[in-house]
KOLSE-392172 format. One record per residue: residue in three letters; chain; z, y, x of N, C-alpha, C in turn; residue number from 1. Coordinates in steps of 0.05 Angstrom, whole numbers. Example, Ala and Ser with C-alpha at 12.3 -4.5 7.8 and 13.67 -1.06 7.14 Angstrom:
BEGIN
code,unit,nzz,nyy,nxx,cazz,cayy,caxx,czz,cyy,cxx,pos
ALA,A,156,-114,264,156,-90,246,156,-66,264,1
SER,A,142,-45,257,143,-21,273,157,1,258,2
***
This chain:
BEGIN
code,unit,nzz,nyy,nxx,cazz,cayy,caxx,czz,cyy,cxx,pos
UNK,A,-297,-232,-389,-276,-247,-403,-259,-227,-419,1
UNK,A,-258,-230,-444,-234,-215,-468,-206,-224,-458,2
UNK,A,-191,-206,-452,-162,-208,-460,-145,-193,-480,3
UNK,A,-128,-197,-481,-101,-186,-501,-91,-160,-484,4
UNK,A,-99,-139,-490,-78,-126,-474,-59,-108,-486,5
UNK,A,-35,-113,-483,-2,-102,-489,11,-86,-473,6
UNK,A,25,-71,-487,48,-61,-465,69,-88,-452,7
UNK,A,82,-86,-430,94,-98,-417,121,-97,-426,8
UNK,A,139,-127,-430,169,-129,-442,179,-143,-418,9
UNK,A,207,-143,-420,229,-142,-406,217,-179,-401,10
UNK,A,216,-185,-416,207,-217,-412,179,-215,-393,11
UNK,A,165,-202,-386,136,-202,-369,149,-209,-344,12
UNK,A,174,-188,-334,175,-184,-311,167,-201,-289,13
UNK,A,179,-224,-288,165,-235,-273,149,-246,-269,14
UNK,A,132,-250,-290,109,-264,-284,92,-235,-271,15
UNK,A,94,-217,-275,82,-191,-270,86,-197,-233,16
UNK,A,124,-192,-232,118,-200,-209,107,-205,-186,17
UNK,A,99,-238,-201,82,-259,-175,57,-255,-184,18
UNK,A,46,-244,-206,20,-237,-206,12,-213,-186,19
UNK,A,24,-196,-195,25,-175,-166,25,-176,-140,20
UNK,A,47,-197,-136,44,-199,-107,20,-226,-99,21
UNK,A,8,-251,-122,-14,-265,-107,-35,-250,-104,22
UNK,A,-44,-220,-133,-66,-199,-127,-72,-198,-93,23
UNK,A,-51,-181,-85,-45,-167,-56,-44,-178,-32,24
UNK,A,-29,-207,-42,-24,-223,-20,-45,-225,5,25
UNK,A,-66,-222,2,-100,-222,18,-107,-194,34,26
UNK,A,-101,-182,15,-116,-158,24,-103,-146,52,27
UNK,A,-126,-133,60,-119,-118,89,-104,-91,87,28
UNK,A,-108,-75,61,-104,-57,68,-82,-41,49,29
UNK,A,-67,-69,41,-38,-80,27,-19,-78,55,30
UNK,A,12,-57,50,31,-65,57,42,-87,44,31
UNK,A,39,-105,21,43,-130,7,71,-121,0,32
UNK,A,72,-98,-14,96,-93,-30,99,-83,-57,33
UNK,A,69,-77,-72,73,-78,-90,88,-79,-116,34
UNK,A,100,-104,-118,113,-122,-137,137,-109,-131,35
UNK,A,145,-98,-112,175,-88,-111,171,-57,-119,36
UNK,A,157,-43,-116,145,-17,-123,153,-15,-155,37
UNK,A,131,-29,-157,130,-37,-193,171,-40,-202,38
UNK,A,182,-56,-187,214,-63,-198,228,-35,-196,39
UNK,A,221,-23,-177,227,-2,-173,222,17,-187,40
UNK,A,204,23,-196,190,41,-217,209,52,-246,41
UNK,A,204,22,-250,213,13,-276,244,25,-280,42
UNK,A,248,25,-257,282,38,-260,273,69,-255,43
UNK,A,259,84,-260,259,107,-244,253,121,-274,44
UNK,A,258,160,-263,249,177,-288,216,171,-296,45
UNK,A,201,162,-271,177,163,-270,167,149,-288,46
UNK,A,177,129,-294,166,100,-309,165,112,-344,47
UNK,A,140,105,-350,127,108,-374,125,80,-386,48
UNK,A,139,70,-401,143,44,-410,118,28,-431,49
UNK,A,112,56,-443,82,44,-459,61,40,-442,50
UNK,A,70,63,-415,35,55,-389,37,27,-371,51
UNK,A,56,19,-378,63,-16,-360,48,-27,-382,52
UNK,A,20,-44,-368,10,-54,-389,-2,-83,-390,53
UNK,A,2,-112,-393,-8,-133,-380,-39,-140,-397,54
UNK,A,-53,-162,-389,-79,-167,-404,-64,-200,-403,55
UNK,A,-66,-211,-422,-63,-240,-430,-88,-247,-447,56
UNK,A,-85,-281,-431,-113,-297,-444,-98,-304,-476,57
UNK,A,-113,-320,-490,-110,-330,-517,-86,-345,-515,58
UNK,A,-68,-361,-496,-51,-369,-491,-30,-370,-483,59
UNK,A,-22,-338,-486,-12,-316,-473,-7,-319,-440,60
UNK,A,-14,-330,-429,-11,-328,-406,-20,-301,-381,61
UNK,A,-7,-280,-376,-14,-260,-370,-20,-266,-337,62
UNK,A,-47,-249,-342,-68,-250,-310,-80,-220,-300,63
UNK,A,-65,-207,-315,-67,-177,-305,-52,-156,-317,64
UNK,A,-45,-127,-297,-20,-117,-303,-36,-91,-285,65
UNK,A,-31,-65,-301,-32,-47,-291,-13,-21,-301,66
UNK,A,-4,-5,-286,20,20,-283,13,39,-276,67
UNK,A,17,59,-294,18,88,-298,38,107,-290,68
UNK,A,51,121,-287,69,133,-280,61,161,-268,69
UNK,A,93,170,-281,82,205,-278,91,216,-258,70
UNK,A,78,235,-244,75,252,-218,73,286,-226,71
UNK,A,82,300,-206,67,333,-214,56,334,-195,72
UNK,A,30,356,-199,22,380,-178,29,394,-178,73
UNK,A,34,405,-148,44,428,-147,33,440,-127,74
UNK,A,21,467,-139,17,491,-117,51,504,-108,75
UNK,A,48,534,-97,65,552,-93,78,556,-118,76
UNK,A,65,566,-145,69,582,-168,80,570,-192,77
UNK,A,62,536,-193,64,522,-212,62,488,-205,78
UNK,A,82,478,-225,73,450,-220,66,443,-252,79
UNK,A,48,421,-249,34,415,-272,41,380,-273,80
UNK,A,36,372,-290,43,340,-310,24,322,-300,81
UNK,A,18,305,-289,-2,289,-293,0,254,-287,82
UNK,A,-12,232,-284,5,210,-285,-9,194,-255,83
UNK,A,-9,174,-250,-19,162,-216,-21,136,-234,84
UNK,A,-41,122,-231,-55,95,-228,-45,77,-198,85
UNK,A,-23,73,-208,-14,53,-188,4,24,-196,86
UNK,A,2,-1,-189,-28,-10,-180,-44,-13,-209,87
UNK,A,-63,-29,-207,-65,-49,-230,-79,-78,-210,88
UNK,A,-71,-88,-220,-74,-116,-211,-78,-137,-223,89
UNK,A,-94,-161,-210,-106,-186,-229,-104,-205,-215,90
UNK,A,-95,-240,-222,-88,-247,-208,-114,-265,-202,91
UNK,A,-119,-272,-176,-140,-272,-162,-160,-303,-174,92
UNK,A,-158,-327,-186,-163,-325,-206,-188,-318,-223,93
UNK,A,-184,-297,-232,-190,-279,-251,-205,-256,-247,94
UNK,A,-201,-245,-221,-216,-235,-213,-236,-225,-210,95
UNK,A,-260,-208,-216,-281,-208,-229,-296,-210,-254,96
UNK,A,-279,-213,-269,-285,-225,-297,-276,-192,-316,97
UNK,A,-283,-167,-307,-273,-154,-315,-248,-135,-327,98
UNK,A,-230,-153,-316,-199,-151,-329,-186,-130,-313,99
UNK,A,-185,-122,-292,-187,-93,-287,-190,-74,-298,100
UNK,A,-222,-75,-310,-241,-54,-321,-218,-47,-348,101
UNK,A,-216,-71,-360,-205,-69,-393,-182,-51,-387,102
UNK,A,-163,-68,-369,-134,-57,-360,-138,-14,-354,103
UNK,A,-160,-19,-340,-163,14,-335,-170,31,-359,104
UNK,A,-192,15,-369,-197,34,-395,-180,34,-417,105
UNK,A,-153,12,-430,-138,17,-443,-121,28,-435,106
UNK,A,-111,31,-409,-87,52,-398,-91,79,-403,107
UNK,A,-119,89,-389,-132,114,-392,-135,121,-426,108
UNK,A,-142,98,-446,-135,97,-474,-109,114,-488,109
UNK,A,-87,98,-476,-61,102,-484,-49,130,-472,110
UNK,A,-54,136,-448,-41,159,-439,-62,175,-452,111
UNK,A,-77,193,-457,-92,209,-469,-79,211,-504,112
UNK,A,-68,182,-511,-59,186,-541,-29,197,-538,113
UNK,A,-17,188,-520,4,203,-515,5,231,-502,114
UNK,A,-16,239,-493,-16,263,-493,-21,276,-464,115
UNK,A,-24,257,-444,-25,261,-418,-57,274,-415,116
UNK,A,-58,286,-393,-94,293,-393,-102,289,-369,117
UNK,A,-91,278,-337,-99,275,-320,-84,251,-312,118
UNK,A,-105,238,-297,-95,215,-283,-101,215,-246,119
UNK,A,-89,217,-229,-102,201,-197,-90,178,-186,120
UNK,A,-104,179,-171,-102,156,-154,-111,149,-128,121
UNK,A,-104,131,-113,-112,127,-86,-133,102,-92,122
UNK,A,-158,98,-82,-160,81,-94,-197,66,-71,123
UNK,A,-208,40,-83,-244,39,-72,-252,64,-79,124
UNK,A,-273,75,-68,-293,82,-68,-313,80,-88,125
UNK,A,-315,59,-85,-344,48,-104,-335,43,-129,126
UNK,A,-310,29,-135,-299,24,-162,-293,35,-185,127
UNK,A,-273,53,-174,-261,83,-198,-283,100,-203,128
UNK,A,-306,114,-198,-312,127,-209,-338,127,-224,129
UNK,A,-331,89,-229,-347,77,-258,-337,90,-286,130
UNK,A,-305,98,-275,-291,103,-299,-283,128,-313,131
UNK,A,-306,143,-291,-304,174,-294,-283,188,-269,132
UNK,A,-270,177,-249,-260,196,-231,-276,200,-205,133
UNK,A,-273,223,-200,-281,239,-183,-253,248,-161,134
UNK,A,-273,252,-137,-255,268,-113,-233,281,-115,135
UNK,A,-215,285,-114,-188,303,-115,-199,329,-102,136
UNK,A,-212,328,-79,-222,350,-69,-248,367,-83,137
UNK,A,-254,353,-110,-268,378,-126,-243,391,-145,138
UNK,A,-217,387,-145,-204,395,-163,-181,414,-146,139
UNK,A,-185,415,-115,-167,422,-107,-133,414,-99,140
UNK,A,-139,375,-108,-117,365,-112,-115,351,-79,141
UNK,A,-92,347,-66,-88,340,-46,-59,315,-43,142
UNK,A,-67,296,-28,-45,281,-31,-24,287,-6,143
UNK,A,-8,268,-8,20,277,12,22,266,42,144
UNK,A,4,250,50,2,235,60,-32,218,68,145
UNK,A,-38,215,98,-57,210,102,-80,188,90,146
UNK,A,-98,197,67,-113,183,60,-142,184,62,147
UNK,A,-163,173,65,-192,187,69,-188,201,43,148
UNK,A,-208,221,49,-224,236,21,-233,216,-4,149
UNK,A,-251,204,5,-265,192,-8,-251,161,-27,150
UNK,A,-221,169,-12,-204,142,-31,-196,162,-48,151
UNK,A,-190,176,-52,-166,191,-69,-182,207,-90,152
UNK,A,-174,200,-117,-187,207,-142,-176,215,-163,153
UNK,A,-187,236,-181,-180,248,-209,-192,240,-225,154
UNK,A,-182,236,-253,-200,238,-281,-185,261,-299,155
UNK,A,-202,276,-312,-196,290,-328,-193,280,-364,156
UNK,A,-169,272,-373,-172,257,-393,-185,282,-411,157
UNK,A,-183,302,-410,-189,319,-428,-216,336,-416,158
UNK,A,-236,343,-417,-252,353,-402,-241,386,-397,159
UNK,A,-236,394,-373,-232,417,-365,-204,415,-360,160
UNK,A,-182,395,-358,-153,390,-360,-145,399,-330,161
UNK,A,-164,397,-314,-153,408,-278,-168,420,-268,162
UNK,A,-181,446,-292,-199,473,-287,-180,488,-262,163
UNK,A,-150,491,-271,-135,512,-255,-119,501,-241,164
UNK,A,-114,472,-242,-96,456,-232,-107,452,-195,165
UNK,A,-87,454,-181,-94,449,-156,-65,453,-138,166
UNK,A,-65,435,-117,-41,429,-102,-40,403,-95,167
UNK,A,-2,407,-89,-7,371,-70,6,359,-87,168
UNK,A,-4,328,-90,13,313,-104,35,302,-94,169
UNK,A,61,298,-124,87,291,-116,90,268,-132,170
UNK,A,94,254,-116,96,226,-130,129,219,-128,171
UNK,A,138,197,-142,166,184,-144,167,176,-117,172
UNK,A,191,185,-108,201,178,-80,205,141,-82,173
UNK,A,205,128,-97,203,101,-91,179,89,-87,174
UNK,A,152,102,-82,132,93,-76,135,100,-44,175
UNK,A,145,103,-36,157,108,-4,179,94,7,176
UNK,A,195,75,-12,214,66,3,213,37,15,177
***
């Protein structure tokens, strides 16, 4: 299925919202807070306003929404720039019909034009690294907090962008509260 996909306006919010939270509402391995994450965000230094991005059908009715937002690595010596894929979401619905995929590849689109070169995330297994990410643990990147290996992922928007990059990631303290 083709959608529209836009950056996200002050008028989305809530439909973003309850799309967010019917995504999650199911899942097992959802604290089902999302949607407040996201409100939260949006108020924060973290929030990248062009990476809030929804997919709308021909009728504008929006059925998917995914967020970007920026994080550092940091070793001992250096911290470095890079952004977190958190969430993107579709509302269930819709599901399957690709709108994810779009949502991922125009996000990963947009941050690269703006200038960003790495993206991670916590994330399936099997899903993300249709899209080119790979292990955190071939990059040396480590998260803050207990996740398998095999969830937690990099893309290098730029090829070679987290040659030297390595440490733990710091994410916005509102993805914790």
């Amino acid at each position: 299925m083709k959608v529209q996909i836009r950056q996200e306006t002050e008028a989305d919010h809530q439909a973003v919202f309850n799309l967010v939270k019917a995504a999650f509402e199911r899942m097992e391995i959802s604290e089902h807070n999302e949607q407040l994450i996201i409100e939260r965000l949006r108020q924060s230094p973290s929030f990248v306003p062009e990476l809030s991005m929804v997919a709308c059908l021909d009728d504008g009715t929006i059925v998917g929404h995914i967020l970007l937002t920026k994080i550092t690595i940091e070793d001992q010596e250096k911290s470095y720039p890079s952004l977190v894929l958190a969430p993107v979401s579709v509302l269930p619905d819709y599901q399957h019909q690709k709108i994810g995929s779009q949502l991922i590849v125009a996000a990963q689109n947009k941050a690269l034009e703006m200038g960003y070169t790495s993206i991670v995330l916590v994330g399936h297994a099997h899903y993300y690294p249709r899209f080119g990410y790979e292990l955190c643990r071939r990059f040396g990147i480590k998260m803050p907090f207990d996740a398998p290996d095999i969830n937690c992922m990099a893309i290098e928007l730029i090829p070679g962008a987290l040659e030297h990059v390595q440490g733990l990631v710091h994410f916005d303290p509102v993805f914790f509260e």
